[in-house]
VOPADO-856772 format. One record per residue: residue in one letter; x, y, z of N, C-alpha, C, O in turn. Coordinates in pm, whole numbers, plus 50000, padded with zeros to 5 digits. Layout:
{lumke a; {X; Y; Z}; {X; Y; Z}; {X; Y; Z}; {X; Y; Z}}
...
END
This chain:
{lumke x; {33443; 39279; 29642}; {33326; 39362; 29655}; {33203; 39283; 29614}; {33214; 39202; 29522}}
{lumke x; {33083; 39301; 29676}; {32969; 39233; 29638}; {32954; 39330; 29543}; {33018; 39433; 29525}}
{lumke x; {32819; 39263; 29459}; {32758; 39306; 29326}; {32625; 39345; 29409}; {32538; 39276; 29464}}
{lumke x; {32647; 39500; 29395}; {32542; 39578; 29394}; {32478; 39707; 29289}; {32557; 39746; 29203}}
{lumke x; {32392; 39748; 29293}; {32322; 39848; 29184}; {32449; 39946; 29181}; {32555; 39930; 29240}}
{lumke x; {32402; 40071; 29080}; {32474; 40161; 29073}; {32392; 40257; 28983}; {32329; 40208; 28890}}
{lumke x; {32389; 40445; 29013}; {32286; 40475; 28975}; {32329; 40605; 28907}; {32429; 40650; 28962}}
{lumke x; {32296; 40663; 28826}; {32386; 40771; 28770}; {32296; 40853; 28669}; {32173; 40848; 28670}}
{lumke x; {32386; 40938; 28569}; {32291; 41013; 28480}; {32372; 41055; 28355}; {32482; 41104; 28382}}
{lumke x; {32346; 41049; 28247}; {32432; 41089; 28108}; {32352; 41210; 28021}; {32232; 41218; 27997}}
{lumke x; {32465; 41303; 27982}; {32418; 41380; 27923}; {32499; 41415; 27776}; {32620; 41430; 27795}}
{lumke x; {32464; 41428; 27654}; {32520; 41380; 27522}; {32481; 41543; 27439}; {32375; 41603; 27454}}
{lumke x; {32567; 41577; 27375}; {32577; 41639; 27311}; {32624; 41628; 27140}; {32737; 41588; 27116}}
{lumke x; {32542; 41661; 27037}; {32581; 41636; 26904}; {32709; 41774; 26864}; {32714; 41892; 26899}}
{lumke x; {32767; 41720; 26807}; {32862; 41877; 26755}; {32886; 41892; 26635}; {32939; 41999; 26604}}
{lumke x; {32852; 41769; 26504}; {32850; 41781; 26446}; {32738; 41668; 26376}; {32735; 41588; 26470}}
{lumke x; {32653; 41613; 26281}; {32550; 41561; 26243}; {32628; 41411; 26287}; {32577; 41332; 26368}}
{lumke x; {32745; 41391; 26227}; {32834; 41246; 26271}; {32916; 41284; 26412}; {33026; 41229; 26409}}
{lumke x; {32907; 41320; 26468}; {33000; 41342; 26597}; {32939; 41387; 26685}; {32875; 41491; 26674}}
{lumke x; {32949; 41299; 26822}; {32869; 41360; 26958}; {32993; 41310; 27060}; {33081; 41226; 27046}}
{lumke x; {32955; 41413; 27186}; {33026; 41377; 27285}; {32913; 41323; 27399}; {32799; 41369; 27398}}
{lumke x; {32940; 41257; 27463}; {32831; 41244; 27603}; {32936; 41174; 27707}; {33030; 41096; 27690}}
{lumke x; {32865; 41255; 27859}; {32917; 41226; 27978}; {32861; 41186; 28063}; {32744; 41225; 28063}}
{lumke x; {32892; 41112; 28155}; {32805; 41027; 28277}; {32884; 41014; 28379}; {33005; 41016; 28403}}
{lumke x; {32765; 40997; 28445}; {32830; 40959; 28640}; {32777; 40876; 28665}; {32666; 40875; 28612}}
{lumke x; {32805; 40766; 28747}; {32740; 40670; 28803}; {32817; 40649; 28946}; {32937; 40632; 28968}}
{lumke x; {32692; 40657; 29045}; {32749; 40609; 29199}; {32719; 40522; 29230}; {32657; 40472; 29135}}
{lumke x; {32719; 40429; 29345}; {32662; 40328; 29425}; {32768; 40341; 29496}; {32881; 40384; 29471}}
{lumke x; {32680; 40264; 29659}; {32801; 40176; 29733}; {32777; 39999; 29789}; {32674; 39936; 29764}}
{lumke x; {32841; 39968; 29832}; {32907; 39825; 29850}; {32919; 39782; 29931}; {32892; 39860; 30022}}
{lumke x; {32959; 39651; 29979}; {33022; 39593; 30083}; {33132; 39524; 30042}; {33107; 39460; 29940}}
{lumke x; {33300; 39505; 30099}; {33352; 39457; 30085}; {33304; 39291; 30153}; {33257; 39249; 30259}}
{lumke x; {33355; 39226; 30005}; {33336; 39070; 30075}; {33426; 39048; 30194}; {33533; 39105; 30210}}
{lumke x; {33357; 38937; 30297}; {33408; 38908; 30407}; {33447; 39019; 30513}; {33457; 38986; 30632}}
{lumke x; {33457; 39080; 30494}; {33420; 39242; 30574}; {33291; 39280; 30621}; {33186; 39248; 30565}}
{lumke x; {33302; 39355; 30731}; {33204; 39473; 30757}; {33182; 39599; 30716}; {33102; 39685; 30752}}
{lumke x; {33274; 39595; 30627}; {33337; 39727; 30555}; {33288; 39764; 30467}; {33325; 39701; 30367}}
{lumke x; {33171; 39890; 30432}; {33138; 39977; 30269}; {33223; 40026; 30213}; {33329; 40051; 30270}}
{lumke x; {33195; 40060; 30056}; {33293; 40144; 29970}; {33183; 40212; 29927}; {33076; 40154; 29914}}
{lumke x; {33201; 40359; 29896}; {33140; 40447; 29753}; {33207; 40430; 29651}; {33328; 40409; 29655}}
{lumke x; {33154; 40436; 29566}; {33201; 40395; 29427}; {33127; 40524; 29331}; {33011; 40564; 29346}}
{lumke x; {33204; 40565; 29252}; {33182; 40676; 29154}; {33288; 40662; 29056}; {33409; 40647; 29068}}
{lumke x; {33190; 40673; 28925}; {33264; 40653; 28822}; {33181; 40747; 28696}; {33071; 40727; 28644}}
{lumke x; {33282; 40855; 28672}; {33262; 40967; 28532}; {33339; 40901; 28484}; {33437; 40839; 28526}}
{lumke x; {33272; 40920; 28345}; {33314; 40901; 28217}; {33289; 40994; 28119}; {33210; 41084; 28151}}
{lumke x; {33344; 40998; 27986}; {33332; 41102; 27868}; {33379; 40990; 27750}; {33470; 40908; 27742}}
{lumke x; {33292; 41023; 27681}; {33296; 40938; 27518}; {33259; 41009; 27414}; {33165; 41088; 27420}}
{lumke x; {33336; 40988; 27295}; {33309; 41063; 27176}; {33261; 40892; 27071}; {33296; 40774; 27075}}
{lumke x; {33183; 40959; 27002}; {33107; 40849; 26963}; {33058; 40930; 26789}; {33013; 41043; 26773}}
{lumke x; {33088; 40818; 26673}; {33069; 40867; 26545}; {32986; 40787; 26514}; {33000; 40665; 26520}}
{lumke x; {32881; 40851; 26472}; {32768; 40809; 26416}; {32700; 40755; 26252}; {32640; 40851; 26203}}
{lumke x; {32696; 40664; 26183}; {32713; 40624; 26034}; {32516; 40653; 26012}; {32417; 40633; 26082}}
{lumke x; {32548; 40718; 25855}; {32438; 40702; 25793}; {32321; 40822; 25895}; {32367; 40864; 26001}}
{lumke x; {32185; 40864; 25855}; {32091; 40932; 25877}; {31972; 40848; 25947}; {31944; 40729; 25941}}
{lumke x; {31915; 40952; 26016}; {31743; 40883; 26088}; {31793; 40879; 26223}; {31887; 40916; 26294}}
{lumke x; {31648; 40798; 26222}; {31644; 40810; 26369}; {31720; 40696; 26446}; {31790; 40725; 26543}}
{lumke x; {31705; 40571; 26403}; {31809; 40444; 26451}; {31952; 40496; 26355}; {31951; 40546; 26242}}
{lumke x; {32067; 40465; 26438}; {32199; 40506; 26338}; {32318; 40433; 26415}; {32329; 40480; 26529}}
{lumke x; {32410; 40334; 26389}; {32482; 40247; 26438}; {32609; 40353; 26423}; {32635; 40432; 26332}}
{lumke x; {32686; 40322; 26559}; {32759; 40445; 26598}; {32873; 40360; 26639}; {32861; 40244; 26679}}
{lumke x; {33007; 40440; 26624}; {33161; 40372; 26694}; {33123; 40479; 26817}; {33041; 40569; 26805}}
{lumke x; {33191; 40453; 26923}; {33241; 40507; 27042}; {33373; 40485; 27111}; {33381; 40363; 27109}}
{lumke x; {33480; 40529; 27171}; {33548; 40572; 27233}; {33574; 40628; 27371}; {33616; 40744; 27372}}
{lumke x; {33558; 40568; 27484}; {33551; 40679; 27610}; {33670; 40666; 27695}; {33740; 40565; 27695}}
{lumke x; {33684; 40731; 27740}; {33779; 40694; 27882}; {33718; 40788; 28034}; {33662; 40897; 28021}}
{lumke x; {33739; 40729; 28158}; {33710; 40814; 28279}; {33780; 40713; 28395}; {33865; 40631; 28358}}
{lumke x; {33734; 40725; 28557}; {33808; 40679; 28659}; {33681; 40598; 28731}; {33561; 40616; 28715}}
{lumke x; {33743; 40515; 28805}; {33671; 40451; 28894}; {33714; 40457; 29010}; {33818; 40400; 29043}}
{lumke x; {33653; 40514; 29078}; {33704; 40580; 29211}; {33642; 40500; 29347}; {33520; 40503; 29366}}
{lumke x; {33698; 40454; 29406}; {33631; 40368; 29537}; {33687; 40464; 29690}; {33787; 40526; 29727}}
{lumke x; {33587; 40438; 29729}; {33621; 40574; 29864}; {33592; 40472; 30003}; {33494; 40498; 30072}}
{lumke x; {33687; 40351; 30041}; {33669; 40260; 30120}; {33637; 40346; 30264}; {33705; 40448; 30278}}
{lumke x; {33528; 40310; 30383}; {33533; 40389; 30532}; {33627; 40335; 30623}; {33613; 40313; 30744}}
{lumke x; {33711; 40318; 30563}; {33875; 40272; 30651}; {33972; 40352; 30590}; {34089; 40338; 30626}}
{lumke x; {33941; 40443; 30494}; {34010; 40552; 30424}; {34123; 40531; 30355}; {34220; 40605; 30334}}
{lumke x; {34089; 40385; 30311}; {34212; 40333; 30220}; {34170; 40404; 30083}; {34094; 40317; 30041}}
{lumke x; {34169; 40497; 29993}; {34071; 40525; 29853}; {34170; 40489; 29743}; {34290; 40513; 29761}}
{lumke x; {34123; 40431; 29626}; {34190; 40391; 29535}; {34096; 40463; 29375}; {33975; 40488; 29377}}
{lumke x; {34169; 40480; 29274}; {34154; 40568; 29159}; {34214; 40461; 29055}; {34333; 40436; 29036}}
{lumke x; {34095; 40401; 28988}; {34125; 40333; 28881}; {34119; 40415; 28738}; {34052; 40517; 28721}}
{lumke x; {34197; 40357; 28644}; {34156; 40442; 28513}; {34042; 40345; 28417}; {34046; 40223; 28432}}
{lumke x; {33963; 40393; 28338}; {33906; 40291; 28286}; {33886; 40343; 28121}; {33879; 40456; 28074}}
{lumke x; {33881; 40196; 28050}; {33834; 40290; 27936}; {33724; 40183; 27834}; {33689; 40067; 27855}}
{lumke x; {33688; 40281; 27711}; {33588; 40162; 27629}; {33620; 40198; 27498}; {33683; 40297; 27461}}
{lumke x; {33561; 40094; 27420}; {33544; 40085; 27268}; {33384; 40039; 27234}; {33337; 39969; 27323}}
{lumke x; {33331; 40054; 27168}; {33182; 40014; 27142}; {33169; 40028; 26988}; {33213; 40122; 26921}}
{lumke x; {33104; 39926; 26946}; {33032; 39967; 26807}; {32914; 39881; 26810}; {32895; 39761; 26829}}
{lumke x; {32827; 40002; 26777}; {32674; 39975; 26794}; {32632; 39960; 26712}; {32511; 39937; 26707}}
END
């Protein structure tokens, strides 16, 4: 696949002063290399993320998992799983 943009939106919720959840989507599509061939690409995710110490800057662990979904127009579609770790 070539390297192209991808464009999406996250929305985060606190549930407790140290604990938030937030979720995102991100789409784009593609060209398969050496092909004439596009893919859509969409990928949700969900992460729970713990937050250390007070204020407004606050260095946080995170956790997510979601899919990476490619929707080839030759109707081959494939469903990846994906996941993360972060500490900020």
């Amino acid at each position: 696949m070539n390297e192209d943009a991808v464009y999406g939106g996250r929305i985060g919720y606190f549930l407790t002063e140290q604990l938030s959840f937030e979720g995102s989507v991100l789409t784009g599509e593609t060209e398969i290399e050496g092909t004439t061939s596009k893919a859509d690409l969409i990928i949700p995710m969900g992460e729970a993320q713990y937050h250390f110490g007070k204020g407004v800057l606050r260095p946080f662990v995170a956790l997510g998992a979601g899919s990476l979904m490619i929707d080839r127009e030759s109707g081959t579609n494939k469903n990846n799983f994906i996941s993360s770790l972060a500490l900020d």
